[in-house]
C-alpha positions in Angstrom: 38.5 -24.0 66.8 36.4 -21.5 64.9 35.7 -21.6 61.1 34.2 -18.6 59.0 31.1 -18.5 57.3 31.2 -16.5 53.8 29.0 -13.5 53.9 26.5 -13.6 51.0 26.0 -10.3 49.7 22.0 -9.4 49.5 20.5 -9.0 46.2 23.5 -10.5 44.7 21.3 -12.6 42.8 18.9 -10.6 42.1 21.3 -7.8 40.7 23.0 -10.7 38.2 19.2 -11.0 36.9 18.3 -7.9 36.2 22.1 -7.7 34.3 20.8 -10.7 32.1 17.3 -9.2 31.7 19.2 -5.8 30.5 21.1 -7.6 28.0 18.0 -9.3 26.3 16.0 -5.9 25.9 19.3 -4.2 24.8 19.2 -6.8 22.0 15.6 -6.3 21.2 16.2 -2.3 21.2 19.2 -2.9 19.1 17.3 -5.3 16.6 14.2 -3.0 16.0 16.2 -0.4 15.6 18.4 -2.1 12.8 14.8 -3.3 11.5 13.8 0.1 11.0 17.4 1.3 8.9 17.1 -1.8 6.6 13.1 -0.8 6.5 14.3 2.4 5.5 16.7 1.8 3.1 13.7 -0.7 1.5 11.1 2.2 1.4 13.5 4.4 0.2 14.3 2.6 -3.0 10.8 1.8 -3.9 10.0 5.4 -3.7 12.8 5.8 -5.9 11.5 3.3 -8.7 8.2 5.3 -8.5 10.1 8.4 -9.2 11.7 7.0 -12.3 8.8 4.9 -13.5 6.4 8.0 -13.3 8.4 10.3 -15.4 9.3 7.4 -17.7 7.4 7.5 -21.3 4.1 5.5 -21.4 4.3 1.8 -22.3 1.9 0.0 -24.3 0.4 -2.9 -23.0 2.0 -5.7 -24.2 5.2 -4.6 -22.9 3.3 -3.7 -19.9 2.2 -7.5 -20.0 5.5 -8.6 -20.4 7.0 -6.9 -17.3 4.2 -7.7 -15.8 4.9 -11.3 -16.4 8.8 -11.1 -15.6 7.8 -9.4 -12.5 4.6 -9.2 -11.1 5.1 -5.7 -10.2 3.8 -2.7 -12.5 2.6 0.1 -10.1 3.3 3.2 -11.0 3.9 2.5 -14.7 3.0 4.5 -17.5 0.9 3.0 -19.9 -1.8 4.3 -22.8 -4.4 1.7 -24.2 -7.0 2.3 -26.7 -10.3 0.8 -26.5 -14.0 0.8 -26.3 -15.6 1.4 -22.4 -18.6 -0.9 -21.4 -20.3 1.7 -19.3 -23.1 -0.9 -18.1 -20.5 -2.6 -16.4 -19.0 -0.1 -14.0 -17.5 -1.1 -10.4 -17.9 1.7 -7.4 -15.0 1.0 -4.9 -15.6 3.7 -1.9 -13.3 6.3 -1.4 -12.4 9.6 -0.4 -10.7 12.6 -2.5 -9.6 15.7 -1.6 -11.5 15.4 1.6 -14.8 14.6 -0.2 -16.5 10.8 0.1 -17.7 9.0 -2.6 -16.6 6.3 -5.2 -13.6 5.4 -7.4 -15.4 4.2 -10.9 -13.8 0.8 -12.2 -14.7 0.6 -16.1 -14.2 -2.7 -18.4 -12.4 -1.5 -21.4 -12.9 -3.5 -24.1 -9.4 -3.5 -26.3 -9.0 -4.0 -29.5 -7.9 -7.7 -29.6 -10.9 -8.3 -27.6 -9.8 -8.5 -24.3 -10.8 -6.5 -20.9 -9.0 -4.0 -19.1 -10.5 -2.4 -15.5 -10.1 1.1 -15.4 -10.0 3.4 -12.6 -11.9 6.3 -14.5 -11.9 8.3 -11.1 -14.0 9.9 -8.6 -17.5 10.8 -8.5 -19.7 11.9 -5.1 -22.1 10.3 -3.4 -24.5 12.1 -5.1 -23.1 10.9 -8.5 -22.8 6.8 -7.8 -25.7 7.1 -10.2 -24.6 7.2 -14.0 -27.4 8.3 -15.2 -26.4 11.2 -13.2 -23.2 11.8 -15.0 -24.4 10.6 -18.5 -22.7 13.4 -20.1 -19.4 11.6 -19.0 -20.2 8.2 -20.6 -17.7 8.2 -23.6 -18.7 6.2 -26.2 -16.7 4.8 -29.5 -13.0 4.2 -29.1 -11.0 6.1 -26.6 -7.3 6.7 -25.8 -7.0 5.9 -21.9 -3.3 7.0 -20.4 -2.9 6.8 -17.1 -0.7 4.6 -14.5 -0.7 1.0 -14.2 -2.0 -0.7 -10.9 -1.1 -3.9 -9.4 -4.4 -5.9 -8.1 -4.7 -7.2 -4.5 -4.0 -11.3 -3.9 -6.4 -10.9 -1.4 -8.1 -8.5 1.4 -5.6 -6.4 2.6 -7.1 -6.8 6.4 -9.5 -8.7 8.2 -10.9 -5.4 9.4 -12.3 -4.3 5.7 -15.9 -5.0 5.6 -16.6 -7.6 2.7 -17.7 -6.4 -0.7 -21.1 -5.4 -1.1 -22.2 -7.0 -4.3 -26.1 -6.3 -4.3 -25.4 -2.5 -3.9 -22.2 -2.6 -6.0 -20.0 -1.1 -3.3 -16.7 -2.3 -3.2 -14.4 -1.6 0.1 -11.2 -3.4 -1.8 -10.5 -4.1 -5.1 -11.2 -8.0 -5.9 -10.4 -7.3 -9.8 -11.5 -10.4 -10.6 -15.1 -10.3 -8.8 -15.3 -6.9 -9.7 -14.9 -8.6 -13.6 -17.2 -11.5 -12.6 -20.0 -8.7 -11.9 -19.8 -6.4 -14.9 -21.3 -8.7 -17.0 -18.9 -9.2 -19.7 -19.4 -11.5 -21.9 -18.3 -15.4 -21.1 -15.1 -16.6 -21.9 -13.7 -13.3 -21.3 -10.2 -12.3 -21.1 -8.9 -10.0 -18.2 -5.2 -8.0 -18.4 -4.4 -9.1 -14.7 -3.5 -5.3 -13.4 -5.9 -2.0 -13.1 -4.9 1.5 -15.0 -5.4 4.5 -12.9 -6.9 7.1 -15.4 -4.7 10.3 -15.7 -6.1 14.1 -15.3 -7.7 14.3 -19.1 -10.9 15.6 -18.2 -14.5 13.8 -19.0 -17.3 15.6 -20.3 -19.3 16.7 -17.8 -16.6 16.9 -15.3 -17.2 13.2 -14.1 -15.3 11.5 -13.3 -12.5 13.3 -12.2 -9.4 11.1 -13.4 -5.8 11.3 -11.4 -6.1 10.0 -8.2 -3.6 7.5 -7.8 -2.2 8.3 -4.6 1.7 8.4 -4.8 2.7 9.7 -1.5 3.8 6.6 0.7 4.5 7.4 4.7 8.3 7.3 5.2 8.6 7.7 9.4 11.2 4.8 9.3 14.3 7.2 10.4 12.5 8.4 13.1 11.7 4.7 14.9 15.3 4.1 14.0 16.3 6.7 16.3 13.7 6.2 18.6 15.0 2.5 19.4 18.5 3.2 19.1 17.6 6.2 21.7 16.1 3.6 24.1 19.1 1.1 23.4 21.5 3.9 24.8 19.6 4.9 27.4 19.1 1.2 28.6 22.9 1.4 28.4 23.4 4.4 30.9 21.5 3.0 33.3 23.3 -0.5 33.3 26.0 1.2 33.6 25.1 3.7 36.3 23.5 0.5 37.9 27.0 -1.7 37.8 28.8 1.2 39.5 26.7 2.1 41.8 27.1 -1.3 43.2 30.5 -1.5 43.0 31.0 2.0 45.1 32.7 1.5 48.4 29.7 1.7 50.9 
């Protein structure tokens, strides 16, 4: 009496694996790829509010305040403000323009109900951190400041931005309120709790040069869409290829 043995196929195993493996990364592909649309779809609509906030008339600042308040978002907003700059107190944050380094000058404003507004007056060279180089450009009396309204940073934006520099006055992010804490305003101060971003109404002397609020925002998230969906259907093919392949009579 003679009984059969089943024949195992080699690699059977193996091949069932590598079929489960597949399945996981196709997932993965197809989730970062999905990832990517609703990314889109995100960055898309925010650069749609900035359109429509830009061109929008200027607000004043109370109703500035007040969306502020409703939604702690005013970036990009119009806004005109009238006030009185404390020049003594001015902030340098380091930055670049139009290929050039140098410094973004943060002014206290001093409004008219008493309160303190930071104000990104613009850019000024190296050679020009220095206001007593630029002296022409010190306004004084009560100015009309229009310009775009700037949301302030909860905290440092990445562990691989050096700290603030407070002994030089070099700031590498904008703390608004240590940059406040450091002008020496007066105590008990008050603080509107966003920046203004100058517009391009030139200062006497040429310095600082006012509009640089940078509006353009990266927008690659179509092409990683494709790029994972790509590898998704590719990883398909060759499952595929690979499941017939085995199948073929030998």
């Amino acid at each position: 009496m003679s009984s059969e043995v089943p024949i195992r196929k080699k690699g059977g195993g193996r091949s069932w694996f590598a079929f489960v493996l597949g399945l996981i990364v196709l997932a993965i592909l197809l989730a970062l790829g999905t990832w990517q649309v609703q990314r889109l779809a995100w960055k898309e609509g925010l650069l749609a509010t900035i359109e429509q906030r830009m061109h929008a008339p200027p607000l004043g600042l109370r109703d500035a305040e007040q969306l502020f308040a409703q939604t702690g978002d005013v970036d990009y907003v119009p806004l005109s403000v009238q006030g009185t700059f404390l020049h003594e107190g001015e902030r340098h944050f380091l930055a670049t323009w139009n290929g050039q380094s140098g410094f973004y000058v943060y002014t206290p404003l001093k409004l008219e109900d008493g309160r303190f507004l930071l104000v990104n007056r613009g850019f000024v060279p190296y050679d020009k951190k220095d206001a007593a180089s630029r002296a022409q450009g010190q306004i004084e009396g009560n100015v009309t400041i229009t310009g775009l309204a700037r949301n302030p940073l909860g905290e440092k934006p990445s562990s691989l931005i050096p700290d603030n520099d407070l002994a030089k006055n070099v700031f590498y992010w904008k703390d608004r309120d240590v940059m406040a804490a450091t002008a020496g305003l007066p105590a008990g101060y008050v603080l509107v709790p966003f920046f203004l971003d100058a517009d391009e109404t030139p200062n006497p002397g040429g310095w600082p040069v006012g509009d640089v609020t940078i509006i353009a925002l990266p927008n690659n998230h179509l092409g990683y869409a494709v790029t994972w969906y790509g590898l998704a259907a590719a990883l398909v093919g060759v499952m595929v290829f690979a499941r017939v392949g085995r199948r073929r009579p030998q």
